[in-house]
ZABA-540309 format. One line per field, with one value per atom (N, C-alpha, C, O): x, y, z; residue number from 1; residue in three letters; atom name. Coordinates in steps of 0.05 Angstrom, whole numbers, plus 32768, in hexadecimal, padded with zeros to 4 digits. Each point is the difference from the previous one (the first is absolute). Example, Ala and Ser with C-alpha at 12.3 -4.5 7.8 and 13.67 -1.06 7.14 Angstrom:
<atoms>
x <- [8108/7FEE/8012/8015/7FE4/8010/7FF1/800A] $
y <- [7F8E/8018/8018/8000/8015/8018/8016/8016] $
z <- [809C/8000/8000/800D/7FE5/8001/800E/8004] $
nr <- [1/1/1/1/2/2/2/2] $
rest <- [ALA/ALA/ALA/ALA/SER/SER/SER/SER] $
atom <- [N/CA/C/O/N/CA/C/O] $
</atoms>
This chain:
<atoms>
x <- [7EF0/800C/8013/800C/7FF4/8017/8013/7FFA/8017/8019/8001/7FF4/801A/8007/801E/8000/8019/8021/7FFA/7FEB/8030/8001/8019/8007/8010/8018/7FF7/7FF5/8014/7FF8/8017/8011/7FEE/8014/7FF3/7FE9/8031/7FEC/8005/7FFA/800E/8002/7FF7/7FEF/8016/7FFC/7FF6/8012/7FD3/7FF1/7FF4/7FE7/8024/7FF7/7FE8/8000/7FEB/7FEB/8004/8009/7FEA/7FFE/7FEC/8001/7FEF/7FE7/7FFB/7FFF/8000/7FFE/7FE7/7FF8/7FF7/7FE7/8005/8008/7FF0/8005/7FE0/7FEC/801F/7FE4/800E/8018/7FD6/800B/8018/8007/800C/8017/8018/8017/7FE2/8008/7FFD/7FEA/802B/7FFD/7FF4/800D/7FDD/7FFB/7FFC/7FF8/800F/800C/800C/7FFC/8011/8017/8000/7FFE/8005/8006/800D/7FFD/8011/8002/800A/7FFE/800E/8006/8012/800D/7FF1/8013/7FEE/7FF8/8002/7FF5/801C/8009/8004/8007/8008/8010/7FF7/7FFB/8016/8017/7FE2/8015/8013/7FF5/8021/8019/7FF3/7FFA/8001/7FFB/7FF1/7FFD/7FF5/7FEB/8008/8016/7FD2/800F/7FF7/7FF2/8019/7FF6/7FE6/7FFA/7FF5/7FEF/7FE2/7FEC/801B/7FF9/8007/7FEE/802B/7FFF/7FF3/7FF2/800B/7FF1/7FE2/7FF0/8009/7FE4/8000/7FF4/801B/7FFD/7FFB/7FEB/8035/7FF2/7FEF/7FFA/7FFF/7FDE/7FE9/7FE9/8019/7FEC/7FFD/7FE9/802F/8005/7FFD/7FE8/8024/7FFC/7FDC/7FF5/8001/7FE3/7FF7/7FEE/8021/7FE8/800A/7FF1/802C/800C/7FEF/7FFE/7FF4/7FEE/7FEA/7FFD/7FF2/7FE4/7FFE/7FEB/802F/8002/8007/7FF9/8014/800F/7FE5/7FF8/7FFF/7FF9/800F/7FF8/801C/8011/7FED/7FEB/801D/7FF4/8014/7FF9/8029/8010/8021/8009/7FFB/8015/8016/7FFF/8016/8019/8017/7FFB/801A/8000/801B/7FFE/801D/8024/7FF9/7FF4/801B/8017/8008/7FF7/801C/800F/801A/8005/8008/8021/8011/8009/7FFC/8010/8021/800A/8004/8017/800D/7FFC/801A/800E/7FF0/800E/7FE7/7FF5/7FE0/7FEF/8012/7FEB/7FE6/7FE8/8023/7FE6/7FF0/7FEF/8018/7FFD/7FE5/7FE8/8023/7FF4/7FEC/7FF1/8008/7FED/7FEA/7FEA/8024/7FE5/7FFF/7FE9/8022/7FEB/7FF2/7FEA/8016/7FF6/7FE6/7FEA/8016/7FE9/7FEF/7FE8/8027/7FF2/7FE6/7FE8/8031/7FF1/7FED/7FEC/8011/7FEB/7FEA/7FF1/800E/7FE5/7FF3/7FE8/802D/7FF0/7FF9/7FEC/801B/7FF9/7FD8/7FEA/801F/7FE2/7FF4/7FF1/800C/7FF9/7FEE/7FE9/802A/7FFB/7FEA/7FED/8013/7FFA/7FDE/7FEA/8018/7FE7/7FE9/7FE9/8022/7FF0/7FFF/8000/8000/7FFF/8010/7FF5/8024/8011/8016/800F/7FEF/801A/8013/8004/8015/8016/8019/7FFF/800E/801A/8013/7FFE/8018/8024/8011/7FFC/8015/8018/8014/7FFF/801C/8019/800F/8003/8006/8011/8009/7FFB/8013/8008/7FF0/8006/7FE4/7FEF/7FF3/7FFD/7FFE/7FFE/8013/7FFB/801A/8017/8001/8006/7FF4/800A/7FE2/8007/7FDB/7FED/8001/7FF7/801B/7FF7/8015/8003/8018/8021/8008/8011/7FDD/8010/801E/8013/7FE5/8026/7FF2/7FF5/800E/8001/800E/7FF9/801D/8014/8001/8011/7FDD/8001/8004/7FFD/800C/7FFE/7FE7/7FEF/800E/7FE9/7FFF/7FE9/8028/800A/7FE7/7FE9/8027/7FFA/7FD3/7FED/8017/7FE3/7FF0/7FF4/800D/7FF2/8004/7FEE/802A/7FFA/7FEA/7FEB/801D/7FEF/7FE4/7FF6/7FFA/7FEE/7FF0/7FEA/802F/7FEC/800A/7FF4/8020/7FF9/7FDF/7FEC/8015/7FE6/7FE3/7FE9/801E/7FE3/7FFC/7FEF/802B/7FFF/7FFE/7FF4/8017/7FF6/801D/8015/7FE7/8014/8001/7FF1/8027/7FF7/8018/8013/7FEC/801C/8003/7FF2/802B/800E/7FEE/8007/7FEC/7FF3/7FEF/7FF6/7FFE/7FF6/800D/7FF5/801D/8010/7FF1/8002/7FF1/7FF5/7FE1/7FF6/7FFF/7FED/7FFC/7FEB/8032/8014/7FFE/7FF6/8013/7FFF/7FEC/7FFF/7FEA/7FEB/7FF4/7FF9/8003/7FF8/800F/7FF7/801F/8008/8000/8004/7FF5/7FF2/7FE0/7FFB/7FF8/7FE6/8005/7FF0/8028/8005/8007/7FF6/8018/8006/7FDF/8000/7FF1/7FE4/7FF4/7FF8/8007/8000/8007/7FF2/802C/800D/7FFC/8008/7FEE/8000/7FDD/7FFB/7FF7/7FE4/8000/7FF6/8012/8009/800E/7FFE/800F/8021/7FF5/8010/7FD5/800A/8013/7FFA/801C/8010/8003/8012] $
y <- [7F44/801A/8002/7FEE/8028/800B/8015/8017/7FE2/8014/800C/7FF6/801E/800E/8003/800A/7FF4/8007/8019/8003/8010/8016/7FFE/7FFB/8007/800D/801B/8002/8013/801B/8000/7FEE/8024/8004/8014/8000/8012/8016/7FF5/800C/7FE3/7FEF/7FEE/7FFD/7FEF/7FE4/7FFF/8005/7FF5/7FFB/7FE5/7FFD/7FF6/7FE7/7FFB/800F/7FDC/7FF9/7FE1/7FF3/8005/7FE2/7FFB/800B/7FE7/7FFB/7FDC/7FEC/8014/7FE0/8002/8015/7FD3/7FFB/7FEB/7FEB/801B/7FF2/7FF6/800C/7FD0/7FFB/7FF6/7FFA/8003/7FF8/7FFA/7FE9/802C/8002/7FF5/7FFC/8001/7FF3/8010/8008/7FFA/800F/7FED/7FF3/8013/7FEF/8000/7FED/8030/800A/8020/8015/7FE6/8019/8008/7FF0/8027/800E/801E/800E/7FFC/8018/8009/7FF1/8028/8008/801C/8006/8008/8015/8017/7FFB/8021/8017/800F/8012/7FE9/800E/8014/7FF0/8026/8021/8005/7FFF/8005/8010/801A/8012/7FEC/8011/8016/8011/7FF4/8016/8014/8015/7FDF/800D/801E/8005/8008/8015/7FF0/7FEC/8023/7FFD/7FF2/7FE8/8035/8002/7FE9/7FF8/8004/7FEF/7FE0/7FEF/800D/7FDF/8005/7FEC/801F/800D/7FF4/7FF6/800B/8000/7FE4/7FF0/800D/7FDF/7FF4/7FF6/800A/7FEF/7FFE/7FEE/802F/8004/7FF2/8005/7FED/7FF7/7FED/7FF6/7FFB/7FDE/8004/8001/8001/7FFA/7FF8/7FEA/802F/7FFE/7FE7/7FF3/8006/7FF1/7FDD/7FED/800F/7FE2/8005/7FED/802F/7FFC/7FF2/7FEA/8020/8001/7FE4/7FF5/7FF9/7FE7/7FEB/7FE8/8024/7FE8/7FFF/7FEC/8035/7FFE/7FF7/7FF1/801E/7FFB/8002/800D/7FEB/7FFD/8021/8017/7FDA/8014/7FFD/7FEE/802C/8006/8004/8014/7FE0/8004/8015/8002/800B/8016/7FF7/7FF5/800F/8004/8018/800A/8000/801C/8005/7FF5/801D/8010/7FF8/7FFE/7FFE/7FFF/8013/8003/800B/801B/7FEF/7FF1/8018/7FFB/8015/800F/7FF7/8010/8017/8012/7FEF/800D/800A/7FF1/8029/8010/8002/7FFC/8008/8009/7FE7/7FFE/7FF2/7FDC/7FFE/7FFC/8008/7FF9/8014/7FF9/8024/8009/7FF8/7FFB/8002/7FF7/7FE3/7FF9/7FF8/7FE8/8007/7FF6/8020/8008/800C/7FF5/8019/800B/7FE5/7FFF/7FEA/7FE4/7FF7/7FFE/7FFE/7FF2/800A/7FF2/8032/800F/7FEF/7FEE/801D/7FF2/7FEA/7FFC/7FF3/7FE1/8001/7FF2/801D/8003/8008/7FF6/8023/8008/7FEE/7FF4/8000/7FED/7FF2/8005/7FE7/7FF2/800C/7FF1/802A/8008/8008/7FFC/800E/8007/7FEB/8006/7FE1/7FE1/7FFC/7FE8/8028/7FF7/7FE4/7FF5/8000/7FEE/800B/8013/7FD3/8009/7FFD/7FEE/8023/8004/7FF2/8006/7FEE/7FF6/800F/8009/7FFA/800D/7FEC/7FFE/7FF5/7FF0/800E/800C/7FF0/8008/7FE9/7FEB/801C/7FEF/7FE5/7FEA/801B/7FF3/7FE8/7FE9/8021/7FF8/7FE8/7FE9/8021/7FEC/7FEA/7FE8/8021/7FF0/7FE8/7FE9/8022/7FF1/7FEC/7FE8/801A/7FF0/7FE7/7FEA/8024/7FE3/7FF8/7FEB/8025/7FEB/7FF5/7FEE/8023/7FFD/8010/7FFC/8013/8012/8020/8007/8005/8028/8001/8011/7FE2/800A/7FEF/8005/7FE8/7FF5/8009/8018/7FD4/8014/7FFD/7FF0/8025/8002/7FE6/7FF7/7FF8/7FDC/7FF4/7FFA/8007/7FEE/800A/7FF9/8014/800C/7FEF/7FEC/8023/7FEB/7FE1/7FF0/800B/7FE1/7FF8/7FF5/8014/7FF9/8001/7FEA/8029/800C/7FE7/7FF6/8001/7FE9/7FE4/7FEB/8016/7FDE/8005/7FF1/8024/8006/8002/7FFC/8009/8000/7FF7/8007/7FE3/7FE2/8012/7FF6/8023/8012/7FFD/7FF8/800D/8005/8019/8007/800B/801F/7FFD/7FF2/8022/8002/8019/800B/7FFA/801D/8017/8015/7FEE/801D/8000/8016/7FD0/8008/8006/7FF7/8015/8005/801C/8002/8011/8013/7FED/8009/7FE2/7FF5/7FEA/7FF9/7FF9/7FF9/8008/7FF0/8028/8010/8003/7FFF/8006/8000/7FF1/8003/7FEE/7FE0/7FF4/7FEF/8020/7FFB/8016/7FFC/801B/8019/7FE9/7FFC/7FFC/7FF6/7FE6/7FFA/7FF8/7FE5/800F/7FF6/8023/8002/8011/7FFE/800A/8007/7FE8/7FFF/7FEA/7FDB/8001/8000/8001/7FF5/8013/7FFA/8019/8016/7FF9/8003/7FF7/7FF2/7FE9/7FFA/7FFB/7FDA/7FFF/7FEE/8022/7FF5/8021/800F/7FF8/801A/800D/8015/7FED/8018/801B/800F] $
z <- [807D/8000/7FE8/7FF5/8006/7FDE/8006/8002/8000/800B/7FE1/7FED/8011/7FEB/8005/8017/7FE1/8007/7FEB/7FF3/800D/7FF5/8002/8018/7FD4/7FF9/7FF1/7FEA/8029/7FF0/7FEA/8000/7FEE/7FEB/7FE9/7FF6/8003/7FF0/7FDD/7FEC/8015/7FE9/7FFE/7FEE/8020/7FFC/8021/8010/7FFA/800D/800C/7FFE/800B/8004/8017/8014/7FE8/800D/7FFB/7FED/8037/7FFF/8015/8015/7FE5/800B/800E/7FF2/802C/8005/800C/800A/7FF5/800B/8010/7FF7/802A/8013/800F/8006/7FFD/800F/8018/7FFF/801C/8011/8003/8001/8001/8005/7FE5/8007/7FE1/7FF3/7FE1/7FF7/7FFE/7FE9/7FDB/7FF0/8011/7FE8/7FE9/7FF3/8003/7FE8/7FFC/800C/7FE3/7FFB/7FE4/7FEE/800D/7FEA/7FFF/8014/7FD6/7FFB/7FED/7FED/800C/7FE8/8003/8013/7FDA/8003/7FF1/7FE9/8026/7FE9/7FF5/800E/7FDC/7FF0/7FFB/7FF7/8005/7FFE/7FEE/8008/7FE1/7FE4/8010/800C/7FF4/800B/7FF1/8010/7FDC/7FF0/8002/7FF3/8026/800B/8017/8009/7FFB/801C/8017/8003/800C/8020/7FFA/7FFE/8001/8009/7FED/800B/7FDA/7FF2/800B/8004/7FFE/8013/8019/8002/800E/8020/7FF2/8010/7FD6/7FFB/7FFE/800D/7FE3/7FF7/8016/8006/8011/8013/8015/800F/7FED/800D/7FEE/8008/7FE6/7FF2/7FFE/8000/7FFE/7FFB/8022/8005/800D/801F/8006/8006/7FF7/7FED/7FF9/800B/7FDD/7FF5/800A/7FFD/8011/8017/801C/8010/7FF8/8011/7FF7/8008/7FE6/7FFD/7FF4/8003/7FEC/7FF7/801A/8000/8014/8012/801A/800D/7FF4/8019/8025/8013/7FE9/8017/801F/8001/8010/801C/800C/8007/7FF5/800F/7FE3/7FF2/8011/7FF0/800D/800E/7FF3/8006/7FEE/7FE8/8023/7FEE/800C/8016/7FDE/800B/7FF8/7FED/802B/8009/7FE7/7FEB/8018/7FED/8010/8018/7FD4/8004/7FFA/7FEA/802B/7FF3/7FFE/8011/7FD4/7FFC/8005/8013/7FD5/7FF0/7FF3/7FF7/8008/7FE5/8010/8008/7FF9/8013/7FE7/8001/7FF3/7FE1/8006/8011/7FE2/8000/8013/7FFA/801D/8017/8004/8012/7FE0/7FFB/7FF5/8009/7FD9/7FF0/8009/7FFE/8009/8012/800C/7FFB/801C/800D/7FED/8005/7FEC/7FF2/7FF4/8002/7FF1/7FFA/8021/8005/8006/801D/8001/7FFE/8007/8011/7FE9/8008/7FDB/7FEF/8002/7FFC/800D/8013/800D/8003/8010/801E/7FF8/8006/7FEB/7FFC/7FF2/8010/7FD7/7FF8/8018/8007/8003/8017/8012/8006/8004/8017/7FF3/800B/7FE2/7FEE/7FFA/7FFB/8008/7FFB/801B/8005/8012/8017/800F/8013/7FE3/800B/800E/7FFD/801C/8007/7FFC/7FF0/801A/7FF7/801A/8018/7FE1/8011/7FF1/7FE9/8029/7FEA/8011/8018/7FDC/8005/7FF4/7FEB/8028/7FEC/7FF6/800D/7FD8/7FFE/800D/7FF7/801E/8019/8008/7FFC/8010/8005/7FEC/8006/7FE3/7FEB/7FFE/8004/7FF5/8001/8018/7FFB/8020/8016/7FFB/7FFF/7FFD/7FFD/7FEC/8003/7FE4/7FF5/7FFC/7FF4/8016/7FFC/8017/8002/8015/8014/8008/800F/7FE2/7FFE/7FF6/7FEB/802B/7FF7/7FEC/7FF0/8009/7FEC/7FE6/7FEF/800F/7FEC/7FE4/7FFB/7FF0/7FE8/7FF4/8006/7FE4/7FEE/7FF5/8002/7FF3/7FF9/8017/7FFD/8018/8019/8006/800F/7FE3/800F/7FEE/8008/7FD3/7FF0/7FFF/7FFA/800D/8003/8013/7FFA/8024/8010/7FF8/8003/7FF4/7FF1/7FF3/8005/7FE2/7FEF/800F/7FFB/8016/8016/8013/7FFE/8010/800C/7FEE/8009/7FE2/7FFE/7FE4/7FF0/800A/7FEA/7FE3/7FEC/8012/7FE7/7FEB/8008/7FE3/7FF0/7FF3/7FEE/8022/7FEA/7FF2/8007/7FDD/7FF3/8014/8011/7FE0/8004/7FF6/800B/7FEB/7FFD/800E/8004/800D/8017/801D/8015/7FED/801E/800C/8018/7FDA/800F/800B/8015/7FE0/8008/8011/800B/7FF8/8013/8018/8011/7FF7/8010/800F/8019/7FCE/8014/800E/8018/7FDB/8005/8023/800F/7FF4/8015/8020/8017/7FD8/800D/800E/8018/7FD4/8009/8015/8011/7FEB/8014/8012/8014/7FF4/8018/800F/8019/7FE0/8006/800A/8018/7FD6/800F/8012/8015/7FE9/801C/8014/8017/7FE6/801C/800E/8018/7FD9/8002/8009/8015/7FE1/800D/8016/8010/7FF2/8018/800E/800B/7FF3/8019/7FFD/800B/7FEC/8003/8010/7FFB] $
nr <- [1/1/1/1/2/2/2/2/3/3/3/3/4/4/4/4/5/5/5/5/6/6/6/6/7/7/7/7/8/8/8/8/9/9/9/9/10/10/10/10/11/11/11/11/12/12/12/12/13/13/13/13/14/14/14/14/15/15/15/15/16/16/16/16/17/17/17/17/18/18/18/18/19/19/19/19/20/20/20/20/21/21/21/21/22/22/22/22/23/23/23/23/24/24/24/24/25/25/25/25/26/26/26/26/27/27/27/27/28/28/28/28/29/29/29/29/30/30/30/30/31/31/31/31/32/32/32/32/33/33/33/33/34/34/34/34/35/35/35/35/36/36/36/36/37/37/37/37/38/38/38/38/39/39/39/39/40/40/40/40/41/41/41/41/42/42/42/42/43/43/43/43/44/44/44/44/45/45/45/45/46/46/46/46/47/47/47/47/48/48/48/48/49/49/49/49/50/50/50/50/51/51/51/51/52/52/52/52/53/53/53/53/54/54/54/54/55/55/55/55/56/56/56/56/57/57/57/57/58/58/58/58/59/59/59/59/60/60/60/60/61/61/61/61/62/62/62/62/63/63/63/63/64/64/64/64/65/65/65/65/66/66/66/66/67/67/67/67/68/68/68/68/69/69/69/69/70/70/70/70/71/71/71/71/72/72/72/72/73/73/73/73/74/74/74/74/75/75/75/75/76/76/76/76/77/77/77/77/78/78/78/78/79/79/79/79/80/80/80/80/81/81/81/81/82/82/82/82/83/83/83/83/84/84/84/84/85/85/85/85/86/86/86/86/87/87/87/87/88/88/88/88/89/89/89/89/90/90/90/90/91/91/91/91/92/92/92/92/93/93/93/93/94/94/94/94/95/95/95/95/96/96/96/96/97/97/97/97/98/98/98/98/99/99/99/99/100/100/100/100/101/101/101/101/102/102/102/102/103/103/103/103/104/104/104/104/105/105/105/105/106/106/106/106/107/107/107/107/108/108/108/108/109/109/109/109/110/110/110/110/111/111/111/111/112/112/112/112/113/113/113/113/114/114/114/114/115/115/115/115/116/116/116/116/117/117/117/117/118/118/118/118/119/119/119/119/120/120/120/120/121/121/121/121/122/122/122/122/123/123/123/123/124/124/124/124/125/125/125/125/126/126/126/126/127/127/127/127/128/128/128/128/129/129/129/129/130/130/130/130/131/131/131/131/132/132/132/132/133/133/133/133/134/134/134/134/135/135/135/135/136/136/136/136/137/137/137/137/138/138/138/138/139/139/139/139/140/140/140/140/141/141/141/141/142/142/142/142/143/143/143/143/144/144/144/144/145/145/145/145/146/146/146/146/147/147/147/147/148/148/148/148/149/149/149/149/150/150/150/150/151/151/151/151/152/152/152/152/153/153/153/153/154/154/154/154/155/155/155/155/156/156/156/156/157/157/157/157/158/158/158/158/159/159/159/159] $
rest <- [UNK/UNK/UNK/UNK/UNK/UNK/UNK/UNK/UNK/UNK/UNK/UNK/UNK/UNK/UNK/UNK/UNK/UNK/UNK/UNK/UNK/UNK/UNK/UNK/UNK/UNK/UNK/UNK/UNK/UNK/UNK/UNK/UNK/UNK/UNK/UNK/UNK/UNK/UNK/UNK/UNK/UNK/UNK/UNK/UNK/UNK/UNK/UNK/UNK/UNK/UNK/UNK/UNK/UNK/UNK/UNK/UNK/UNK/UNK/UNK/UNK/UNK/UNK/UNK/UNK/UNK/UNK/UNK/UNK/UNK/UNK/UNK/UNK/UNK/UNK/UNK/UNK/UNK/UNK/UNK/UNK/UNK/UNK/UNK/UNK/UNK/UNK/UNK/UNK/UNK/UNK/UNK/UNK/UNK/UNK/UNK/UNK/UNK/UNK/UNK/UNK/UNK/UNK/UNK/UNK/UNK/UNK/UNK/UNK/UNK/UNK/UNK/UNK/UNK/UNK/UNK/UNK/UNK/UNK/UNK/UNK/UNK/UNK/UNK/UNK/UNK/UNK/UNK/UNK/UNK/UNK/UNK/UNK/UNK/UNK/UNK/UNK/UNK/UNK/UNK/UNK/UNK/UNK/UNK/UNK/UNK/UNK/UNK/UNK/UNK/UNK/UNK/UNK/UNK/UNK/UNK/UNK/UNK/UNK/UNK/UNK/UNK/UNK/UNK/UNK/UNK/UNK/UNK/UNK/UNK/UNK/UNK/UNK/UNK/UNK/UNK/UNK/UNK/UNK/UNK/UNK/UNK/UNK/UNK/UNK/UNK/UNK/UNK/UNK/UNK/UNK/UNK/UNK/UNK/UNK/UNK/UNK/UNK/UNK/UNK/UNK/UNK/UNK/UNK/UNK/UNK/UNK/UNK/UNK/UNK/UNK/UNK/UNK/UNK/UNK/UNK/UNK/UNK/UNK/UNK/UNK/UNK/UNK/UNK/UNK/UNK/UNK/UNK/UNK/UNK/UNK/UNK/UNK/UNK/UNK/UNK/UNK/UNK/UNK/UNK/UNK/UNK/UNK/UNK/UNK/UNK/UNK/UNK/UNK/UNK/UNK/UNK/UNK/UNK/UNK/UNK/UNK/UNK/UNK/UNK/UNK/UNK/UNK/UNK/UNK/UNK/UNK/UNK/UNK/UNK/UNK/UNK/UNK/UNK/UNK/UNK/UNK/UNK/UNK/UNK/UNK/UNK/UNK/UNK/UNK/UNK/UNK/UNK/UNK/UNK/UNK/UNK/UNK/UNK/UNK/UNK/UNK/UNK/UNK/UNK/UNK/UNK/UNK/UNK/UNK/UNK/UNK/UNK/UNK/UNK/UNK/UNK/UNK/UNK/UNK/UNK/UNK/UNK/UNK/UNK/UNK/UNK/UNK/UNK/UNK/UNK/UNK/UNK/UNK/UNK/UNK/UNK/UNK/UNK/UNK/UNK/UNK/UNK/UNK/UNK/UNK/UNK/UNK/UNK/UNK/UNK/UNK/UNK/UNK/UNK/UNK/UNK/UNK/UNK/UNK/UNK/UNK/UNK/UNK/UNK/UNK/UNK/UNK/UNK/UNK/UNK/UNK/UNK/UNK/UNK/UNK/UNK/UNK/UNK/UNK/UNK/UNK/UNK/UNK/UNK/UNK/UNK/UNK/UNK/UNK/UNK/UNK/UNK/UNK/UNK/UNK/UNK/UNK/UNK/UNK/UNK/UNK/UNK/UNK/UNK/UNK/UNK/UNK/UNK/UNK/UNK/UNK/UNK/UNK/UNK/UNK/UNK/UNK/UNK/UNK/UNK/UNK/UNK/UNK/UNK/UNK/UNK/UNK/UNK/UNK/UNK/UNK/UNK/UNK/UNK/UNK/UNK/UNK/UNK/UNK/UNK/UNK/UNK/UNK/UNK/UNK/UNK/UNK/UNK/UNK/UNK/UNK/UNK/UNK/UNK/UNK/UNK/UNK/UNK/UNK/UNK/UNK/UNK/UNK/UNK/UNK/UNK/UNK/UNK/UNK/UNK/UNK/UNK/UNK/UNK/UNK/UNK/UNK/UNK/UNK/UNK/UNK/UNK/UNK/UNK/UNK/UNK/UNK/UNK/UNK/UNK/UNK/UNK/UNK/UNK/UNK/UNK/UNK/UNK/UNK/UNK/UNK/UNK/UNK/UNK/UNK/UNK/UNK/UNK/UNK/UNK/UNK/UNK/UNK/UNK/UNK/UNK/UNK/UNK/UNK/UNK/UNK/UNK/UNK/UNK/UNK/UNK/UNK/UNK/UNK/UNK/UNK/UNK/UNK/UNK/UNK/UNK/UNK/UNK/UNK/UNK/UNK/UNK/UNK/UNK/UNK/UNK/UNK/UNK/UNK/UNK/UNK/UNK/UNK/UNK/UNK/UNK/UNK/UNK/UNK/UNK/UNK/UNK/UNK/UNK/UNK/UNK/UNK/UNK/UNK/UNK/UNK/UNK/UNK/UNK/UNK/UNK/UNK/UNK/UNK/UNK/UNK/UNK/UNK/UNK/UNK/UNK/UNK/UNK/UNK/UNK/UNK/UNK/UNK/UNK/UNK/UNK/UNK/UNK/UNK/UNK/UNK/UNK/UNK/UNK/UNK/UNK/UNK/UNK/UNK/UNK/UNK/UNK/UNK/UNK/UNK/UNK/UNK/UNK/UNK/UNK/UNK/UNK/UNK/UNK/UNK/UNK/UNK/UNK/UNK/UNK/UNK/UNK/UNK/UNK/UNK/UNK/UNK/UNK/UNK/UNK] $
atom <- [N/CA/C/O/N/CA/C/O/N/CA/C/O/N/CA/C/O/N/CA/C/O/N/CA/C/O/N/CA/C/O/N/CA/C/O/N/CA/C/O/N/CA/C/O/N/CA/C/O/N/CA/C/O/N/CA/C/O/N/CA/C/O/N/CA/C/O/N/CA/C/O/N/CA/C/O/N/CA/C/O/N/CA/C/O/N/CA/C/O/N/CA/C/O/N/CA/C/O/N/CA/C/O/N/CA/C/O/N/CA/C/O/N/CA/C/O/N/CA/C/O/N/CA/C/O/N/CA/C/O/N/CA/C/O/N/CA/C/O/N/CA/C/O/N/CA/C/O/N/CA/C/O/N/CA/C/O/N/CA/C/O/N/CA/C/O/N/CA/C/O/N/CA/C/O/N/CA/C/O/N/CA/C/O/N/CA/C/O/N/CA/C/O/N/CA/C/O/N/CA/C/O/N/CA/C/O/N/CA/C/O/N/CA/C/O/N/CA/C/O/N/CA/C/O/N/CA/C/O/N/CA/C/O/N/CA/C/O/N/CA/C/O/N/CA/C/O/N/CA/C/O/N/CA/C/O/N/CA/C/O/N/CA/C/O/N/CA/C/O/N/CA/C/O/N/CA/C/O/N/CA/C/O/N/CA/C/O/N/CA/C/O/N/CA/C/O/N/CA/C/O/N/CA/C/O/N/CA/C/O/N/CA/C/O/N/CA/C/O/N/CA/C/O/N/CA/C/O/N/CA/C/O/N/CA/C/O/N/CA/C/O/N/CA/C/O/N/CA/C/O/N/CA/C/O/N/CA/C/O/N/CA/C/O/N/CA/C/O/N/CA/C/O/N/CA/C/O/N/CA/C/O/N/CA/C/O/N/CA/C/O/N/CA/C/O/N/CA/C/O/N/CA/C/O/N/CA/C/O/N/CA/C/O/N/CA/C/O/N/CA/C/O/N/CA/C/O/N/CA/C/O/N/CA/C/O/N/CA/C/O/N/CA/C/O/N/CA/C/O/N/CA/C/O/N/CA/C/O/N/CA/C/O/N/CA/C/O/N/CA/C/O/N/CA/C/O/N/CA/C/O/N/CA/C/O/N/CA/C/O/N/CA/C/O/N/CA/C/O/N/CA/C/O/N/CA/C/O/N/CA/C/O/N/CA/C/O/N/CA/C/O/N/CA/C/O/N/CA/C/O/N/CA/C/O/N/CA/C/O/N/CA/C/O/N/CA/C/O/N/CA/C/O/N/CA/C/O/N/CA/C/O/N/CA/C/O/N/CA/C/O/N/CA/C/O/N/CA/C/O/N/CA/C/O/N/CA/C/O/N/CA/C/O/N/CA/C/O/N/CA/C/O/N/CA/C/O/N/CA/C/O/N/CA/C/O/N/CA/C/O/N/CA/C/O/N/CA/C/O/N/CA/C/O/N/CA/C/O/N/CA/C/O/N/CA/C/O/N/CA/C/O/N/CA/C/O/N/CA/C/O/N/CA/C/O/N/CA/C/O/N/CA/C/O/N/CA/C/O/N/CA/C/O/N/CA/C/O/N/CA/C/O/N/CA/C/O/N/CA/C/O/N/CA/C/O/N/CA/C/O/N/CA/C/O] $
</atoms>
């Protein structure tokens, strides 16, 4: 099976992909899509309808895991995520996979063991679990990567 993780983001987009055999994860990867600030809306909306696109049609996911939206401070923000997400969502839904949503939380509490963990505490756990080394420009891919362990652990442990 090929989990797909998803950190939505209307900038910096992270994907992380684990391939699990009998209960056991036996390789990992991911990366980050990009999107030039300079761009509009509706031009990054494309991009990451395309690259989503083309980490399907390359990874071939079984089931895609997707995090919530985190509404903060800042209502706009949490819009255009919201306009990012929905494009995955379709992406996703268009290649006929399924779709899980985790929040935050939820992520957090799977692979730290703590809802409240920090973004620190998450990526570490991240590369002890699955023996990886990311730099710092990978933390949106980070993320995901741990978006996809908690899809594991909700498969493995029932949840």
């Amino acid at each position: 099976m090929i989990i797909l993780g998803i950190d939505p983001g209307s900038y910096n987009c992270g994907y992380g992909i684990i391939q699990v055999e009998k209960n056991k994860v036996i390789a990992a990867g991911c990366g980050i899509i990009k999107i030039s600030p300079s761009l509009t809306l509706a031009e990054r909306l494309v991009k990451i309808y395309e690259d989503m696109n083309t980490i399907i049609e390359e990874n071939k996911p079984d089931i895609a895991a997707v995090e919530t939206i985190f509404y903060g401070k800042n209502i706009k923000s949490a819009f255009t995520l919201g306009h990012a997400r929905g494009v995955i969502l379709l992406a996703l839904a268009g290649k006929g996979i399924d779709i899980v949503d985790f929040t935050p939380r939820e992520v957090k509490k799977a692979v730290v063991g703590n809802g409240n963990a920090s973004k620190e505490q998450v990526e570490y756990m991240v590369q002890k679990i699955l023996n990886l080394k990311l730099t710092h420009k990978l933390k949106d891919a980070s993320d995901a990567l741990a978006v996809a362990l908690c899809q594991f652990n909700k498969k493995k442990f029932r949840m």
